[in-house]
C-alpha positions in Angstrom: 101.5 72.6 123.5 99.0 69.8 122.2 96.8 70.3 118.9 93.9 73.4 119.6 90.6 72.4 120.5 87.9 75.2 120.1 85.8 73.4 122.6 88.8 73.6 125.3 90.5 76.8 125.3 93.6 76.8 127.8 93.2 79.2 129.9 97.0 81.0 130.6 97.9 83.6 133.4 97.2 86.9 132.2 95.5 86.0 129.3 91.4 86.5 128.8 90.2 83.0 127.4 88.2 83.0 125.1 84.1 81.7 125.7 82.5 79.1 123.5 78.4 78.7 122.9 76.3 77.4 120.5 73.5 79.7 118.8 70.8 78.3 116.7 70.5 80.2 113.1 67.7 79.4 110.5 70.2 77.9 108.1 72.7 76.2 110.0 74.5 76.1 113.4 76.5 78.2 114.0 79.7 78.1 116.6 80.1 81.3 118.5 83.3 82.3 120.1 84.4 86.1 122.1 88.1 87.2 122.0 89.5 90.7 122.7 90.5 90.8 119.1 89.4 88.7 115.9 91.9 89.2 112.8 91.4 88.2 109.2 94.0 86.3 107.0 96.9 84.6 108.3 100.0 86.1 106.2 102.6 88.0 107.4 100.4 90.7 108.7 97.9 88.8 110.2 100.3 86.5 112.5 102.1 89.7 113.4 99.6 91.2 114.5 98.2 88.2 116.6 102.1 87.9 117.7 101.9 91.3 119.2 98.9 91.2 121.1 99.6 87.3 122.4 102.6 88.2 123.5 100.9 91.1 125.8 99.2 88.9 126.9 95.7 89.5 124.6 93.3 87.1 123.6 93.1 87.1 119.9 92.6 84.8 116.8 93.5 84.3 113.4 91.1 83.2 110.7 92.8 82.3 108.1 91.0 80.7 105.1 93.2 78.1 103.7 93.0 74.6 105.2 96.7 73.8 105.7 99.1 76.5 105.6 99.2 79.4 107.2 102.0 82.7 105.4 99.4 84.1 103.0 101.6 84.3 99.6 104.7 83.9 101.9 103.6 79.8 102.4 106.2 77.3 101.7 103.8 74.6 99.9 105.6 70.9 99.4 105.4 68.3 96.8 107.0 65.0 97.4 109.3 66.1 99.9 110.5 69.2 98.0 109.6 72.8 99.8 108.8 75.8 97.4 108.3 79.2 97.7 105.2 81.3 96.1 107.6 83.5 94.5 111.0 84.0 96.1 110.8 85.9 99.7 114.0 87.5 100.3 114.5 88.5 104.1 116.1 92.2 104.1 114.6 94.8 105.7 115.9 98.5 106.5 114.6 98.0 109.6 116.4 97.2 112.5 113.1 96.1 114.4 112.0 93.7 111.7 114.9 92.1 111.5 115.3 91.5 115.1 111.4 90.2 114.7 112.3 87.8 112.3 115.1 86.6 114.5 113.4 86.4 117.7 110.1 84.2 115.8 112.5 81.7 114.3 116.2 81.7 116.0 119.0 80.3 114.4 116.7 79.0 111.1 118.4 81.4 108.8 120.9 80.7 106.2 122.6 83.5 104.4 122.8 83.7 100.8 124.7 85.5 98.3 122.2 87.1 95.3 122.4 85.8 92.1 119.8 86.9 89.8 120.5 87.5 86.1 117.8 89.0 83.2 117.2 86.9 79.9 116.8 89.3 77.0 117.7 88.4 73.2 118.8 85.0 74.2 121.5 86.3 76.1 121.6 86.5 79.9 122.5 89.5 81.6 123.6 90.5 85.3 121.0 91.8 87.2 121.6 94.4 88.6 123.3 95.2 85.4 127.0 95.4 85.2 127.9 98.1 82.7 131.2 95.7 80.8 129.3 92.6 80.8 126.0 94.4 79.3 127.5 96.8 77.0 129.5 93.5 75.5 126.1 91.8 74.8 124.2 94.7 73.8 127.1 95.9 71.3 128.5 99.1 70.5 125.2 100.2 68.8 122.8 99.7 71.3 125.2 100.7 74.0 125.8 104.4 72.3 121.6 104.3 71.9 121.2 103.6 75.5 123.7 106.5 76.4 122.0 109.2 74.3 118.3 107.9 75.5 119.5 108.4 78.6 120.8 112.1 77.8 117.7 113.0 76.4 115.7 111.8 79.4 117.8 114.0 82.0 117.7 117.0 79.5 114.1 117.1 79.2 112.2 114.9 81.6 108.6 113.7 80.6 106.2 115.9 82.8 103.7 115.7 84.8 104.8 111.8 85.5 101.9 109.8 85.4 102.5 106.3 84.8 105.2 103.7 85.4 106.3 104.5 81.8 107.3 108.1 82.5 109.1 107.4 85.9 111.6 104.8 84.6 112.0 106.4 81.3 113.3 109.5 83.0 115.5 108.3 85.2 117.3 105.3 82.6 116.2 106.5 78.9 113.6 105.4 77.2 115.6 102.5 75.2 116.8 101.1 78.2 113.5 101.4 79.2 112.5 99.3 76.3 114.8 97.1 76.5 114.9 95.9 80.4 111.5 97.3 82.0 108.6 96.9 79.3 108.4 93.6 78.6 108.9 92.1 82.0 106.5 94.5 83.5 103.8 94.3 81.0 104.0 90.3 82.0 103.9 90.5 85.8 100.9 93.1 85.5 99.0 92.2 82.2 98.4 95.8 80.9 100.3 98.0 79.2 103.5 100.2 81.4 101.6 103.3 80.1 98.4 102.5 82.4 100.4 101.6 85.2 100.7 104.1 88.1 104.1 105.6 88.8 103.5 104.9 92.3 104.3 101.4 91.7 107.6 102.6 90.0 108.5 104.4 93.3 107.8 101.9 95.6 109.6 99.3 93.7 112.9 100.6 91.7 112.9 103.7 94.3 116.5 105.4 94.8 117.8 103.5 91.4 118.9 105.3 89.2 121.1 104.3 85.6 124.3 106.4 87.2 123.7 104.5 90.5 123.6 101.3 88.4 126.9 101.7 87.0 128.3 102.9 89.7 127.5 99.7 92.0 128.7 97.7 88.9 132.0 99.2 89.0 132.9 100.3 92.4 130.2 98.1 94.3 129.6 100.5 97.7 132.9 102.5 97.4 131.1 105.8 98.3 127.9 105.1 99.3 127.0 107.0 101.9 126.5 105.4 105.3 123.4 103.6 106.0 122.6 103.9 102.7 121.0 101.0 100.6 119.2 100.2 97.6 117.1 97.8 98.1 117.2 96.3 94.5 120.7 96.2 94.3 121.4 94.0 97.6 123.9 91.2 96.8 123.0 89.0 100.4 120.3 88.1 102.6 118.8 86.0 105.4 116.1 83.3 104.3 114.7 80.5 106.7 116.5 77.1 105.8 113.1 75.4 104.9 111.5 78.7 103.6 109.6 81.1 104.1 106.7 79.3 105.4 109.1 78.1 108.5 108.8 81.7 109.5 105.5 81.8 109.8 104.6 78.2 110.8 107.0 79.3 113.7 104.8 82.6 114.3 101.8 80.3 114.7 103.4 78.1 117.0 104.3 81.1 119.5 100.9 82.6 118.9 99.3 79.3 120.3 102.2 79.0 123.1 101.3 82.9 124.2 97.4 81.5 124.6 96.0 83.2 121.1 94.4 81.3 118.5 95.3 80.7 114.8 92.5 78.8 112.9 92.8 77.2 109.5 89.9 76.7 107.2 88.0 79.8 108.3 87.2 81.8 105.0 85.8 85.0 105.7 82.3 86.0 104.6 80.7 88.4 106.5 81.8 91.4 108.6 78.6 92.6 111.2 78.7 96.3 112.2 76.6 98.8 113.4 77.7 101.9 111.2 80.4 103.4 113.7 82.4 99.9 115.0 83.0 96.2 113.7 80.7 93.9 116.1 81.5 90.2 114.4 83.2 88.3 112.2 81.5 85.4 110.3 83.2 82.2 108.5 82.6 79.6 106.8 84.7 76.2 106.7 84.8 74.1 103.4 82.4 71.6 105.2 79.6 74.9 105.6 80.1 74.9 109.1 79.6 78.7 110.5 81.8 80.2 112.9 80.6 83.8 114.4 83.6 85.7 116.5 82.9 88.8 118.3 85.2 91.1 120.2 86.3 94.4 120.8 88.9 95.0 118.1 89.4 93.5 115.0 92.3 93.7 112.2 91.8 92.9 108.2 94.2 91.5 106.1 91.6 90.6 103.6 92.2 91.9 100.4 90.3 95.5 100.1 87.8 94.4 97.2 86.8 91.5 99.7 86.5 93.4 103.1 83.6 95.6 101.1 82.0 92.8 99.9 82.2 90.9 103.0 80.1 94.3 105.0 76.8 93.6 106.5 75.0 95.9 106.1 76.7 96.5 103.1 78.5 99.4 102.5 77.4 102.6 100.4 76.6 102.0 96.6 79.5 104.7 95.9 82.4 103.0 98.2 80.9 99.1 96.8 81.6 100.8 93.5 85.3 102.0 94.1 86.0 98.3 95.6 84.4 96.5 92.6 87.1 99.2 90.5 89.8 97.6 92.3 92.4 95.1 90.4 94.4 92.4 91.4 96.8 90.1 89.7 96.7 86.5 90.3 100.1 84.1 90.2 101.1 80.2 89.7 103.8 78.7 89.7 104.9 75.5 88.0 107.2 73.7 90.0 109.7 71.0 88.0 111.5 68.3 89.6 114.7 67.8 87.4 117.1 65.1 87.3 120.5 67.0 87.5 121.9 67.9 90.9 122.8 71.0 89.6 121.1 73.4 87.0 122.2 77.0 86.8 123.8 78.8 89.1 121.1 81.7 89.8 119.0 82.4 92.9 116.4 83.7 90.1 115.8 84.5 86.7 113.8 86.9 85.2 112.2 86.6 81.5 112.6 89.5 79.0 111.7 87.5 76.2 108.6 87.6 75.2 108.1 84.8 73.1 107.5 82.7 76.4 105.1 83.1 78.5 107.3 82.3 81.6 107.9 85.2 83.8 110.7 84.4 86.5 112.2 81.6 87.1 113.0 80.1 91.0 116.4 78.0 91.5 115.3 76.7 95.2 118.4 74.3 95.6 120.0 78.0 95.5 117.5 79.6 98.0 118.4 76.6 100.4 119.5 73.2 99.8 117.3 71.8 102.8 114.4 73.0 100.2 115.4 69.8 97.7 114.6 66.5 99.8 117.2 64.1 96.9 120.4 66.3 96.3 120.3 64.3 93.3 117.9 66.5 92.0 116.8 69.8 91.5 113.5 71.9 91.8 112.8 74.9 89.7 109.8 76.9 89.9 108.4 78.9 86.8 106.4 81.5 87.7 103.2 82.7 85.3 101.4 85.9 86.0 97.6 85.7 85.2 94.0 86.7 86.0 92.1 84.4 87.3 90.2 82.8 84.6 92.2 83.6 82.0 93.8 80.6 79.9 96.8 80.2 81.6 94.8 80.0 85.2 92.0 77.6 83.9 95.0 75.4 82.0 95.1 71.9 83.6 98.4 71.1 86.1 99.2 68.5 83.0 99.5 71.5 80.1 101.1 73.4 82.3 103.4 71.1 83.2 103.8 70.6 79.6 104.0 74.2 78.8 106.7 74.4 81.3 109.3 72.0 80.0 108.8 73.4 76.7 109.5 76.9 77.9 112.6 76.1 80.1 113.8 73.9 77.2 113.6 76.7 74.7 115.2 78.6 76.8 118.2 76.9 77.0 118.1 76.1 80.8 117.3 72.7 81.3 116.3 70.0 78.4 112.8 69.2 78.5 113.8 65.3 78.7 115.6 65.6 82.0 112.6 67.1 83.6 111.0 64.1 86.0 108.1 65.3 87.5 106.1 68.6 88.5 103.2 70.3 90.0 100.7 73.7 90.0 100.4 75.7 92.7 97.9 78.9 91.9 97.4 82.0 93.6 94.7 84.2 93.4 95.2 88.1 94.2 98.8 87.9 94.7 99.4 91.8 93.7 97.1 94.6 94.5 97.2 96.7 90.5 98.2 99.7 90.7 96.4 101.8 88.1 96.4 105.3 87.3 92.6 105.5 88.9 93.3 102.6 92.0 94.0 106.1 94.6 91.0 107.7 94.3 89.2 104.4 94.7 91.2 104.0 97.6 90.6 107.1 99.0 87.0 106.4 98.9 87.3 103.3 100.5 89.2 104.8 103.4 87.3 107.1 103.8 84.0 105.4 104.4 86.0 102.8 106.9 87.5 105.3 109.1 84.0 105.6 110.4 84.3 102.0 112.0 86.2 103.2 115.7 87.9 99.6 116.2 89.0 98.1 113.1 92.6 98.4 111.7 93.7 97.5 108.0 97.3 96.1 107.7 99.2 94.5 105.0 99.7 94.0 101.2 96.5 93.4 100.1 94.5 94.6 103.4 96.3 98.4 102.3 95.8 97.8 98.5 99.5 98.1 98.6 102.1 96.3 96.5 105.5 96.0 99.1 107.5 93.2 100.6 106.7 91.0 104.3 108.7 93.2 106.0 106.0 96.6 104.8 103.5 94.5 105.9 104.2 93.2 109.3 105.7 96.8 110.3 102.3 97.7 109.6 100.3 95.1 111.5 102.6 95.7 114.4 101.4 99.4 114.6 98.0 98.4 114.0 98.6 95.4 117.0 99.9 98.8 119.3 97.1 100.9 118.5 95.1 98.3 119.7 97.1 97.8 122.6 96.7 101.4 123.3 100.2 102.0 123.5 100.3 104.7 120.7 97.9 106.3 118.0 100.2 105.5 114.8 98.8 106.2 111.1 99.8 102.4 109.7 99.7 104.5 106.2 102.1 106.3 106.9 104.2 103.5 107.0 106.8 103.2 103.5 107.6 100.5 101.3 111.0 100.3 103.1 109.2 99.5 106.2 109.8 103.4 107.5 107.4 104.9 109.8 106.9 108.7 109.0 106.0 111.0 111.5 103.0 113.9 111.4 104.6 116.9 109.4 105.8 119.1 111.9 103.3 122.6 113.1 105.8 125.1 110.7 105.3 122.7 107.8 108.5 121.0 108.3 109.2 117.5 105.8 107.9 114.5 108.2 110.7 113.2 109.9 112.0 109.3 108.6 112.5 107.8 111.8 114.3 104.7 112.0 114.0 100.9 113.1 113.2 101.6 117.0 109.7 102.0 118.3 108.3 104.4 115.9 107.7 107.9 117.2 103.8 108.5 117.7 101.5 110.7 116.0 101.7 114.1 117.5 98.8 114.9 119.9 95.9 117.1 118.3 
């Protein structure tokens, strides 16, 4: 299919084009278009969703605010010839369905890889997830015997209530393990302290892990786990695209256009018309000022929560402006270095205990895929900084942070700062939603003001306020695309981390059913 025109919509069999005009406005012109559905943001949510409906045969489109690249935080971004992640994307998913999805958007475009990941702590690097003889030989006999009786104390006498991400892990690994392997790295991926962090985000993350479960892997592997069971954390292989992540969804655009629905870049979000009970249009803006107006029946947001208020015209209660303005969000860059070895260390991904660097994880993309590295002469490594935008680290110039990075990786004892040949800066802004301990009952006020609006569906990581993995997220938009649809009435919050679709509790107060990776089982009729 040739390049998109949004003067010439093709026009497909069973497929509602959509209908251009031209509106005058007092401040500019503005470009008015009508599909069936309009969606916000083009990650993983978005183009699912859009993927969905196109393939039904529904006119939709995807605004998605960036100028080149569509995937949201799951991009692959290129320097040079060399393809990098934001962040490594593993694909695993406990669900069937997704995983079929992935494989029907991009074919035979997957390489398998074995997990290598290991934790730097004490200038020492350990196996992540940890084997017990290879940690207890680097921690010594001292620390070990500590570890074991923190870990006694914890299971004799839990910390209750469990509040924060502090109490969760402590009482299920000890609170000097705790110490040891959680607090640091946590406190530099999230930029407060683990005691203000909601336990929520614990759950999601580390969920089903516990310190017996962790030396049992690292012993016996899977010998007894029970069938079907996995941990997500401790997964030793999985699927990735052989030129990233970004493949994936660059693919996902490419069907969307072939099934007759629209995906346009440059289209940032700034206003969102309604009427007090539905959505009636979509405003944008592209980085020339242009204005773009889209109206249709339906509409999906991906847009991060804090934006989607902001973005309401009229605006939105002083109470639920309030609770959006209370929303956090931690931003991301990543320093990508070109190195002049063909090989570097053998890991998939490190993560950074220490905290006398600033460095939080650290990418080995040869080891993700070697189509990713352009000269196998050479290496890329990406060093990943968590921030707030603003902050010192996000207002740093590329050059001092290029700088900052071959000093870290160097004092590290990774790669000497001398073989490092070139780099780049890649920033993200609101790549995790924060969890908190008061984030819920902002939500909750949120939601509740939004479920007033008949025909618009939230989906996605930041469109949920909810920190979880592609897979979450399109399972998500793809029962927000079938609600629209009209082919079920499914509660896309009831959707789990894992990508699990929960039923309604049952009439006798039965625990909702965890159905599995077919169509999900709709919401029981009133």
């Amino acid at each position: 299919m040739g390049k998109e025109s949004p003067y010439s919509p093709t026009s497909r069999a069973g497929v509602v084009p959509h209908r251009w005009t031209r509106v005058e406005q007092p401040d500019a012109e503005a470009v008015v278009a009508a599909y069936e559905t309009v969606i916000a943001g083009g990650g993983p949510a978005g183009l699912t969703g859009a993927y969905e409906l196109a393939k039904h045969g529904r006119s939709c489109v995807v605004l998605e605010a960036d100028s080149r690249l569509v995937g949201g935080i799951s991009r692959t971004d290129e320097y040079k010839g060399f393809r990098f992640d934001i962040g490594g994307h593993r694909f695993f998913s406990k669900s069937q369905e997704i995983n079929d999805l992935w494989r029907e958007i991009l074919g035979d475009q997957f390489v398998t890889r074995s997990r290598l990941s290991r934790i730097y702590y004490d200038r020492k690097f350990f196996h992540y997830p940890l084997k017990p003889v290879d940690a207890l030989r680097k921690l010594g006999p001292w620390r070990a015997a500590r570890i074991l009786l923190s870990y006694m104390r914890a299971r004799i006498k839990p910390i209750q209530p469990e509040k924060s991400f502090e109490d969760w892990v402590v009482n299920r690994f000890g609170r000097t393990l705790f110490e040891t392997f959680f607090k640091c790295y946590t406190e530099k991926v999230w930029g407060m302290s683990t005691s203000s962090i909601s336990a929520d985000w614990a759950a999601q993350r580390i969920k089903g892990l516990s310190l017996t479960k962790a030396v049992w892997s690292g012993l016996f592997g899977n010998a007894g786990k029970r069938r079907g069971e996995v941990i997500k954390t401790l997964i030793d292989e999985f699927q990735y695209p052989r030129l990233g992540p970004g493949q994936m969804w660059e693919a996902a655009r490419d069907r969307i256009r072939e099934f007759g629905g629209a995906v346009q870049l440059d289209r940032r979000v700034v206003k969102i018309e309604h009427d007090g009970s539905s959505v009636t249009a979509v405003v944008s803006r592209d980085q020339a000022g242009r204005i773009y107006r889209y109206t249709g029946k339906q509409f999906l947001s991906t847009l991060p929560v804090r934006d989607l208020i902001r973005s309401m015209d009229p605006p939105a209660p002083a109470e639920v402006i309030e609770a959006a303005e209370s929303l956090k969000y931690r931003d991301f860059l990543s320093v990508v270095l070109i190195v002049d070895r063909p090989e570097t260390f053998p890991d998939t991904w490190i993560y950074i205990h220490e905290p006398d660097v600033r460095v939080g994880r650290i990418q080995n993309f040869k080891n993700w895929s070697p189509d990713l590295v352009p000269d196998q002469s050479k290496t890329s490594l990406g060093l990943e900084y968590f921030c707030f935008e603003g902050d010192d680290l996000w207002t740093m110039s590329d050059a001092d942070l290029i700088a900052l990075g071959r000093r870290e990786i160097d004092a590290i004892g990774l790669v000497s700062a001398s073989d490092v040949v070139d780099g780049c800066v890649v920033r993200m802004p609101k790549a995790y939603p924060v969890y908190d301990d008061e984030y819920r009952q902002h939500l909750d006020v949120i939601r509740g003001w939004l479920s007033r609006l008949d025909n618009l569906e939230l989906a996605g990581r930041n469109g949920m306020h909810k920190y979880n993995n592609q897979d979450h997220s399109m399972m998500t938009a793809l029962l927000a695309a079938r609600n629209i649809l009209g082919l079920g009435q499914y509660d896309t919050w009831k959707v789990n981390t894992d990508a699990e679709y929960h039923e309604e509790a049952a009439a006798d107060g039965a625990q909702a059913a965890n159905v599995g990776r077919a169509v999900p089982q709709r919401l029981k009729s009133a």
